[in-house]
C-alpha positions as MATLAB code, in Angstrom:
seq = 'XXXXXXXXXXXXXXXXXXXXXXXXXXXXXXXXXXXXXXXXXXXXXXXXXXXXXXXXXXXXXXXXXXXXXXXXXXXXXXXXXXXXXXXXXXXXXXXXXX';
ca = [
     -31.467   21.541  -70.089;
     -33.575   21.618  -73.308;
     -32.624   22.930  -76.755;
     -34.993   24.883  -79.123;
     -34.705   26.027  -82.517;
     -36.784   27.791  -85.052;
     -36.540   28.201  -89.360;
     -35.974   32.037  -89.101;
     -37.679   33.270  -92.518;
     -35.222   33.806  -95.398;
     -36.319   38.010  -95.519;
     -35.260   39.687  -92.669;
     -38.466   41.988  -92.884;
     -40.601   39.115  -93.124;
     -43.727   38.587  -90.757;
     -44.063   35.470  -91.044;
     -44.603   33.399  -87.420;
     -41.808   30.792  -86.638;
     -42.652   27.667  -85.037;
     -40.129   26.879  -81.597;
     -39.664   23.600  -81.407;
     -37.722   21.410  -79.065;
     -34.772   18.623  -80.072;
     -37.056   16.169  -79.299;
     -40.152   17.398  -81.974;
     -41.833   19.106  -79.576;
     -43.811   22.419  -80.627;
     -42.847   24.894  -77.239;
     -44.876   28.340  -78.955;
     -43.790   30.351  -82.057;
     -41.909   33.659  -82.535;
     -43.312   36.687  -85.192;
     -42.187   39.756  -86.179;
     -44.855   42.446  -86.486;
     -45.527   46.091  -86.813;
     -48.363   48.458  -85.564;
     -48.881   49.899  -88.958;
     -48.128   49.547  -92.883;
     -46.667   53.204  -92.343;
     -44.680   51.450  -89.813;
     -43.425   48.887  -92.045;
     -42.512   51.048  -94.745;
     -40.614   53.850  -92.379;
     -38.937   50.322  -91.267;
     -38.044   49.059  -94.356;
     -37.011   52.656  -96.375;
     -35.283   54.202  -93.216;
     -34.302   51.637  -90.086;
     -33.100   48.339  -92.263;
     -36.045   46.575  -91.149;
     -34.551   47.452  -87.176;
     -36.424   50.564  -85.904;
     -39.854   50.119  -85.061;
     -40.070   46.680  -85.559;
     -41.786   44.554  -82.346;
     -41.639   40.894  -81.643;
     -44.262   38.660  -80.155;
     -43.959   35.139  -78.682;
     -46.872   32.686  -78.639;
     -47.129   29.633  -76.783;
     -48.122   26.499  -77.836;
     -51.805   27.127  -77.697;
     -51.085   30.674  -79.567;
     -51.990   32.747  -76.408;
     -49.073   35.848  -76.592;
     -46.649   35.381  -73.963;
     -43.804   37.847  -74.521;
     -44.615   41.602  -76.196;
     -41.177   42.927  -76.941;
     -39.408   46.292  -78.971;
     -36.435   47.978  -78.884;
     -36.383   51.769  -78.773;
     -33.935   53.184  -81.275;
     -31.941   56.478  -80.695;
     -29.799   58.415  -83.023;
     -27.150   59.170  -80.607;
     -26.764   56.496  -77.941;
     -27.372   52.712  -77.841;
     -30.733   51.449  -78.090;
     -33.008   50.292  -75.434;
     -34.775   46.988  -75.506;
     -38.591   46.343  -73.996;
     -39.487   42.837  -73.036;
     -43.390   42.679  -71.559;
     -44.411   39.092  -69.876;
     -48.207   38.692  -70.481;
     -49.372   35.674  -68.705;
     -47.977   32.866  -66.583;
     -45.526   33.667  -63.574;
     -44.278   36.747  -64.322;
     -47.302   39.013  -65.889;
     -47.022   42.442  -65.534;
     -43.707   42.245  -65.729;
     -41.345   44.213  -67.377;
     -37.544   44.098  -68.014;
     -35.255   47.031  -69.481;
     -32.300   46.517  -71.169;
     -29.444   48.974  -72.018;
];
């Protein structure tokens, strides 16, 4: 089994891409933050602590996106989480998690 790790950025609403890398120096992809709008961003930062609307991309290591994921917030009950596969053996699929 492998090990990975990442420098997550010191602001939590940072978009700055982190670089995966494996124990042995290895550079697997990279993992960033983004948002589909500056109104986004701001609505994220003033209202949902930089949680809400926030979506996460993973890149592998020729920067081709690989994962598309968000979690869908609700005021009442727990949130749901979105995770999209875009290429290699599992395109197309989706996973929902509750």
């Amino acid at each position: 089994m492998f090990s990975y790790f990442y420098q997550a950025p010191l602001v939590k609403s940072s978009t700055e891409e982190c670089e995966v890398v494996r124990t042995d120096g290895e550079l697997i992809g990279s993992v960033q933050r983004y948002f589909n709008s500056t109104l986004h961003r701001i609505i994220d930062l003033l209202i949902g602590r930089n949680n809400l609307i926030v979506r996460v991309k993973a890149m592998d290591s020729e920067s081709s996106m690989v994962i598309d994921a968000y979690t869908e917030m609700a005021m009442i009950k727990k949130p749901d989480y979105y995770i999209h596969f875009l290429s290699r053996d599992w395109k197309g699929t989706t996973f929902h998690a509750r």
